[in-house]
N, C-alpha and C positions, 0 to 999 in steps of 0.2 A: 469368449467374451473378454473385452480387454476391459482390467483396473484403471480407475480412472480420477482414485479415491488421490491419488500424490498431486494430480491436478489441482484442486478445488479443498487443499489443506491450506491454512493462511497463515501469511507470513508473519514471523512474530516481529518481526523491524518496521513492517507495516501498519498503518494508522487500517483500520478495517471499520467495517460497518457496526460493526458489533463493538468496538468502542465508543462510539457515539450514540447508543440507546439511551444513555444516562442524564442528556440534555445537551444540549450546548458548550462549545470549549470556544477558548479565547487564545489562539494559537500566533506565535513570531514567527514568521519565515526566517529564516538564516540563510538559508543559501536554495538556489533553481539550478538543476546543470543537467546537461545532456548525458544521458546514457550509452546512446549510440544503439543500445537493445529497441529492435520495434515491437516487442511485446508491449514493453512500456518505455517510452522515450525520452520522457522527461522525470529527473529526478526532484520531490518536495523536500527541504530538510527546515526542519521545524524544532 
């Protein structure tokens, strides 16, 4: 059986769902830029 646990660990740079349980946030974009990665291709910075 293949681990799959390193998968589905979250990234701690990362805004995640589980930050936002707490209500609403009022966030600044700073910057939008390509990755280049198509996991995820667009980067948010905030």
């Amino acid at each position: 059986m293949t681990d799959l646990s390193r998968t589905i660990t979250p990234k701690s740079d990362q805004l995640n769902a589980d930050d936002l349980i707490g209500g609403p946030r009022t966030i600044t974009v700073s910057r939008v830029s390509n990755t280049g990665k198509p996991d995820q291709p667009i980067a948010v910075n905030f």
